[in-house]
N, C-alpha and C positions, 0 to 999 in steps of 0.2 A: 504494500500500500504506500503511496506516495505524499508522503507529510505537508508539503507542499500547496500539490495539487487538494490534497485532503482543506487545510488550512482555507482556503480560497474558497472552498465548496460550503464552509462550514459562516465565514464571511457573510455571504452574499444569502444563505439560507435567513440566518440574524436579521437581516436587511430587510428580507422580501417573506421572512413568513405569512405576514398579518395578509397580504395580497393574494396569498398562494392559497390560503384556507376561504380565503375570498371566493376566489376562481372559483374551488373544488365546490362549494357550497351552489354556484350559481350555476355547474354544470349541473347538479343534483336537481335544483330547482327548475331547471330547462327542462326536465322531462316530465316533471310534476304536470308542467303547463302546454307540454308543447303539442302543437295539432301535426297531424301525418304530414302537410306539409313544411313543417319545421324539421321534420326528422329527417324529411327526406333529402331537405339541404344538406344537413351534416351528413348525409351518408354520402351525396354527391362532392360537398366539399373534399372528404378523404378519401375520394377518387380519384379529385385534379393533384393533392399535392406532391403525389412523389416525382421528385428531381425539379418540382416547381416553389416558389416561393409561397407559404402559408395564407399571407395578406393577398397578395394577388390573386391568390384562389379565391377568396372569401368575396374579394370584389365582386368577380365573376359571377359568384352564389346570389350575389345580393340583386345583381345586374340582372340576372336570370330570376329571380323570384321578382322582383317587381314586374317585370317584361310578361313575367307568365311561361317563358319559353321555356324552363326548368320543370315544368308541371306538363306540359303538351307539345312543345317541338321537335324538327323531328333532331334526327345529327346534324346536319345541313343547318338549321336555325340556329342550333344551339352552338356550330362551329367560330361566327364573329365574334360571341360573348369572353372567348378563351385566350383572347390575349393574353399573351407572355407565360402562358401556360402551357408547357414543354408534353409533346405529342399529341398536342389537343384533337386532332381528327378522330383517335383512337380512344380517347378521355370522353370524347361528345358520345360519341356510340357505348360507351359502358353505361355512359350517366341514363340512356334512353335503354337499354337492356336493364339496370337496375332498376328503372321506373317500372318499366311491365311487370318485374317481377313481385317487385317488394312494396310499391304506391299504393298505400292506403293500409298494408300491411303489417310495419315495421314495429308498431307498438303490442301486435298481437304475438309478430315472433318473437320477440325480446321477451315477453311477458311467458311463453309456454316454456323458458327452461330454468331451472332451479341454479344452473349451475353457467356463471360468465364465462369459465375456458370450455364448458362444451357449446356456447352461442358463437364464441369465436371461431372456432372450427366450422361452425354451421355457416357463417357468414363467408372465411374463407374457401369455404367450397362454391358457395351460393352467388356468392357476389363476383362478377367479371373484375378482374383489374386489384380487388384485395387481397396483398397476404396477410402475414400475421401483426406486421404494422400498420397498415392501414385498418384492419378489425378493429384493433387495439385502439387507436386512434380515435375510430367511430363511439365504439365501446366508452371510451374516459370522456368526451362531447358532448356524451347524451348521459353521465353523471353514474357510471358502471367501470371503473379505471382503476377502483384503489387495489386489485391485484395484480393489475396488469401492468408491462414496458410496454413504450412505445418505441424499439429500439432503429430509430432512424440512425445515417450516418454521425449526427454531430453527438446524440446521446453515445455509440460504440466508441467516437474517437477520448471522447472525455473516461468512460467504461477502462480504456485502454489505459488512459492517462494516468486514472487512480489505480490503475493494478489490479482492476477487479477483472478482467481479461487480458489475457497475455497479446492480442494481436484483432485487428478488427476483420472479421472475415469477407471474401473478396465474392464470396453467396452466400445465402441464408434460407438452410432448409428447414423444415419444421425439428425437427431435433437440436438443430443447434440454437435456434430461435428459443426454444425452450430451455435449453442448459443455460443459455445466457440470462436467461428470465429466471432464472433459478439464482444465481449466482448474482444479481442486482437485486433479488431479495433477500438472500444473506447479508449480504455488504449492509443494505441497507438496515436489517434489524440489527448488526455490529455496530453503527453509526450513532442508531436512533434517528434517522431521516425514513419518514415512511414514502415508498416506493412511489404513490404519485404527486409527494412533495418534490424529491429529487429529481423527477422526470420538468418539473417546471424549472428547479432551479437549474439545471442543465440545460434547458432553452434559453432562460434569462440570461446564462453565462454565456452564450454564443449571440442571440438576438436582441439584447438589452432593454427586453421587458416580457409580463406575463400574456399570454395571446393562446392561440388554444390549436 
């Protein structure tokens, strides 16, 4: 473990707890309230975001639920909205394949399983375009997160940093996706950082604030 990097983590946790419990409280309350189409943004937002910027996606979401074209366009419509969002031809057509499937449905499948790593599984099989970080992703948005990583590149490189993994892997199968999810939850009960505290503080430490 890296005293250092540890020190830093430890830092900026101090700083931005009161914010972070913040966050996690208003994920929770999103779902309380939210209509299918609310849901069904965040499952399209953690569509566009892989290898794209988080805000820029979100734009997009926003752009597309006001527009309506989010709810009834088809790929074609939905392609201008995807600016600066990296493979968007192929992001437009998961978002309209995820709509067919799961629009209107997503609080009932969330609601039929007792258990969040067997919905993740469900999602990554179900959903075009999700693996187990973007599930994960979906999952902690709509206020279901406190087990899980969302182990994008910048949380593996910091993962790395502090020691808690020897090397950040160059692919991510469901096995090793889970050993690592295992091993950022030990780290983290040695810490006393619970798991989707640290997941914020490792965004704020690369992105320089709390965002989702």
């Amino acid at each position: 473990m890296d005293a250092e990097a540890l020190r830093e983590i430890f830092a900026i946790y101090e700083k931005i707890k009161p914010d972070i419990e913040k966050r996690l409280v208003e994920f929770k309350r999103f779902y309380e309230i939210a209509s299918e189409k609310d849901l069904f943004a965040e499952m399209a937002f953690c569509l566009l975001t892989p290898q794209s910027k988080a805000k820029v996606c979100w734009k997009a979401v926003e752009k597309m639920k006001d527009s309506g074209v989010l709810y009834k366009g088809s790929a074609e419509e939905i392609e201008p909205y995807l600016k600066g969002v990296r493979f968007y031809r192929t992001k437009a057509k998961r978002i309209v394949k995820a709509r067919k499937k799961f629009y209107g449905k997503i609080r009932k499948t969330v609601e039929s399983f007792d258990n969040v790593k067997k919905l993740r599984d469900f999602l990554v099989k179900n959903v075009d375009g999700y693996g187990y970080k973007e599930a994960s992703h979906f999952l902690r948005n709509i206020g279901f997160g406190k087990h899980l990583a969302i182990l994008d590149r910048h949380i593996l490189k910091n993962l790395k940093e502090l020691g808690v993994i020897d090397e950040v892997p160059k692919s991510m199968t469901r096995k090793r996706y889970l050993e690592i999810e295992e091993k950022m939850k030990e780290f983290c009960e040695r810490v006393g950082i619970p798991m989707d505290h640290l997941d914020l503080v490792l965004w704020y430490k690369e992105a320089g604030e709390v965002f989702k």
